[in-house]
PASEBA-1860 file (N, C-alpha, C; in nm, 3 decimals):
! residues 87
1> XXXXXXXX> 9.764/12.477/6.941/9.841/12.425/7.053/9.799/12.488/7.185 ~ 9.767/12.591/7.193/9.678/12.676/7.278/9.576/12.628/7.377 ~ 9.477/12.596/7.295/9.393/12.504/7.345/9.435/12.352/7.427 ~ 9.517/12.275/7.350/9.567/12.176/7.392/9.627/12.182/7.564 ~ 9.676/12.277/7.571/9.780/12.291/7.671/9.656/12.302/7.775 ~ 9.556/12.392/7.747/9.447/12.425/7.843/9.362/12.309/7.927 ~ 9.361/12.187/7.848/9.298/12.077/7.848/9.366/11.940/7.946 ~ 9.562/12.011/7.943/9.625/11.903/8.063/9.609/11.956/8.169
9> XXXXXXXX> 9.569/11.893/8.232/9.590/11.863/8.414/9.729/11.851/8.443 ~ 9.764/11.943/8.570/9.915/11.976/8.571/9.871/11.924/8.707 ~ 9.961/11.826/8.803/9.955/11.743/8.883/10.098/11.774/9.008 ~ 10.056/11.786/9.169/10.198/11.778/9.205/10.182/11.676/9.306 ~ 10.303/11.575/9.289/10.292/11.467/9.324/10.478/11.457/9.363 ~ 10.451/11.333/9.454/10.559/11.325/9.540/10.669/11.193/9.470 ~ 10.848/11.152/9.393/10.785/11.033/9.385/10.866/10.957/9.478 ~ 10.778/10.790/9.431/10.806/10.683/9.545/10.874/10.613/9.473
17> XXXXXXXX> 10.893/10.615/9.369/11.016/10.499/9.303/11.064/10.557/9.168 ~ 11.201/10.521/9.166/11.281/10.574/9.041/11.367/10.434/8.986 ~ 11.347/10.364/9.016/11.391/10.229/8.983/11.412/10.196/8.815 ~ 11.279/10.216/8.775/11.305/10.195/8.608/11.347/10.307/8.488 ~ 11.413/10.286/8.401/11.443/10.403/8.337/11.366/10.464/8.286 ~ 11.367/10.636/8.230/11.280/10.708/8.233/11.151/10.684/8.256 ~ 11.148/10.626/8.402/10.989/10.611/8.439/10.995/10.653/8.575 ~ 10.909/10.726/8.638/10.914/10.768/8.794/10.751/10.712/8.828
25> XXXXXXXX> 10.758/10.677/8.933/10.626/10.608/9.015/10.604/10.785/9.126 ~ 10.450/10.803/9.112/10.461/10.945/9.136/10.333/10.938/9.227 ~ 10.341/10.949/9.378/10.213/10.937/9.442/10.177/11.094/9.458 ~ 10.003/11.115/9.442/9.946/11.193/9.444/9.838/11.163/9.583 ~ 9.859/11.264/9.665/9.739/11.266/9.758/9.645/11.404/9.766 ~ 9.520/11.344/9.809/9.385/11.449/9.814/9.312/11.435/9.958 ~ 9.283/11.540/9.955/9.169/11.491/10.082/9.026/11.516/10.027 ~ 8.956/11.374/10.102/8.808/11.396/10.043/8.702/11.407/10.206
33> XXXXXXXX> 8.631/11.420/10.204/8.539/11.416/10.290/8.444/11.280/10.328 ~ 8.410/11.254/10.400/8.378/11.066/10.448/8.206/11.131/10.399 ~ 8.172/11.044/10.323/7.981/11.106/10.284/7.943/11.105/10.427 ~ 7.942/11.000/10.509/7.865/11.015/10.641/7.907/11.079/10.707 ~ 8.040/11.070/10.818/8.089/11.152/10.925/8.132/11.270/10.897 ~ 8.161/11.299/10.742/8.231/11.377/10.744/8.342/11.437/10.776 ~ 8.431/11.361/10.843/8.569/11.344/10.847/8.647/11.348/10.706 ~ 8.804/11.467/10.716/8.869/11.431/10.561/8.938/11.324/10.560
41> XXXXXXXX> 8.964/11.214/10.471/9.030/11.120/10.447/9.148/11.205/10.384 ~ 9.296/11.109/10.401/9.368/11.127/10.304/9.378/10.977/10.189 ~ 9.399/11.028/10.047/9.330/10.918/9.966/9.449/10.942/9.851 ~ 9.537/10.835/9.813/9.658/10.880/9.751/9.592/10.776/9.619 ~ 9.685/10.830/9.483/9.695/10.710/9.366/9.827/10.731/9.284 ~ 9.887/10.660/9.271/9.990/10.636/9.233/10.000/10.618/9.050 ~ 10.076/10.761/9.037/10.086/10.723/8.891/10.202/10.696/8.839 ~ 10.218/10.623/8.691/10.323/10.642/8.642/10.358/10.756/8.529
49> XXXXXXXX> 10.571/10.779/8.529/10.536/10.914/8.477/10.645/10.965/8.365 ~ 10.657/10.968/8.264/10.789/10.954/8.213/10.841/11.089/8.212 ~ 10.991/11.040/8.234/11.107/11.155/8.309/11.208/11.115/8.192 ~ 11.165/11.180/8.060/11.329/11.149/8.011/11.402/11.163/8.002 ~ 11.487/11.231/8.104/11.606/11.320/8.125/11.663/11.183/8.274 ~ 11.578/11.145/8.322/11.591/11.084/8.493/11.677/11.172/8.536 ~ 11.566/11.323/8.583/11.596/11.445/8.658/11.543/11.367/8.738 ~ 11.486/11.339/8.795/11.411/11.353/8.890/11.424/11.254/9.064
57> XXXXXXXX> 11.468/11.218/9.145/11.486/11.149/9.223/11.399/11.019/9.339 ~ 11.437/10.957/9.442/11.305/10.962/9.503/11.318/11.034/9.629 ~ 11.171/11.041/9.630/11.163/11.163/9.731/11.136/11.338/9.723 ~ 11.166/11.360/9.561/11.170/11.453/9.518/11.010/11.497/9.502 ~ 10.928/11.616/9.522/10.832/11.668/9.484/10.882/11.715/9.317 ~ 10.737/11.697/9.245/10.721/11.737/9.124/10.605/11.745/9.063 ~ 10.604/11.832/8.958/10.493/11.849/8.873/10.459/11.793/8.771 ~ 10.381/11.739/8.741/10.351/11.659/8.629/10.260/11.693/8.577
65> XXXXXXXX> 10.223/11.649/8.395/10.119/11.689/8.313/10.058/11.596/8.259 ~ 9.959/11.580/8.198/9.886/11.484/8.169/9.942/11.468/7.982 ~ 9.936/11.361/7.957/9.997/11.352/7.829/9.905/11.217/7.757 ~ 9.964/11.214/7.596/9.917/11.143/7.510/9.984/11.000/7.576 ~ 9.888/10.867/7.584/9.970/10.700/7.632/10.079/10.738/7.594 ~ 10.177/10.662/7.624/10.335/10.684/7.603/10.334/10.503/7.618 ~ 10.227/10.456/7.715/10.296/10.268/7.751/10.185/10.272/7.766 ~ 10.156/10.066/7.846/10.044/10.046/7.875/9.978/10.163/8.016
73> XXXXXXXX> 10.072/10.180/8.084/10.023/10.251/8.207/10.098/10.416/8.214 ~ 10.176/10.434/8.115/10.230/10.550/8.163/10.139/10.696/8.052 ~ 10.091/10.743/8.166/10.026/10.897/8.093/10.035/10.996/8.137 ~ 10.146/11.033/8.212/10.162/11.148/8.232/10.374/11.203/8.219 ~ 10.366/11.322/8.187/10.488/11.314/8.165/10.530/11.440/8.292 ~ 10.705/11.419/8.281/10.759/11.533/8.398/10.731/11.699/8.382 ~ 10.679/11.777/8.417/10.724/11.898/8.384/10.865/11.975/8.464 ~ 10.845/11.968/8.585/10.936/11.999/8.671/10.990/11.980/8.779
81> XXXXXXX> 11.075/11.947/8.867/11.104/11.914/8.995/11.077/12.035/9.115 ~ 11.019/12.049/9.166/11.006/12.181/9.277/11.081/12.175/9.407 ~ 11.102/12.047/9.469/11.143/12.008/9.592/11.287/11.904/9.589 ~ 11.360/11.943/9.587/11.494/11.814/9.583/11.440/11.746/9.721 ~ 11.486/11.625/9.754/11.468/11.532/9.872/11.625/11.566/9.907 ~ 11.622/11.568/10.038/11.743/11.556/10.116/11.877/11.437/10.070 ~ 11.955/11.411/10.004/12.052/11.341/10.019/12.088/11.248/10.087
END
């Protein structure tokens, strides 16, 4: 199990929708560099994420892990909330 754990990608991502049950829509942004100008872009992707508790809110920052399919689109699951969103 050791190993296993070493191998998820632990993710912190912001989310944008809590609409469906235990599922959170979870945007992730990066900055990359433009090949030519070299300017950083900001470059977001939106994952889905299962929350089976629906801790989690929108607006809320959180951490997420990479997990075994769970659905057609959902692969990553909640680990923790870090940031409550304002009320």
């Amino acid at each position: 199990m050791n190993d296993e754990a070493k191998t998820q990608r632990s993710i912190i991502g912001r989310v944008v929708s809590d609409k469906a049950d235990k599922t959170r829509t979870v945007l992730v942004e990066r900055r990359v560099r433009h090949p030519l100008y070299g300017k950083f872009i900001r470059r977001s992707t939106r994952l889905y994420v299962h929350d089976e508790g629906n801790e989690s809110r929108m607006g809320d920052t959180v951490r997420i892990r990479e997990c075994r399919p769970l659905s057609r689109l959902k692969r990553f699951s909640l680990v923790e909330v870090l940031d409550r969103a304002p009320a």
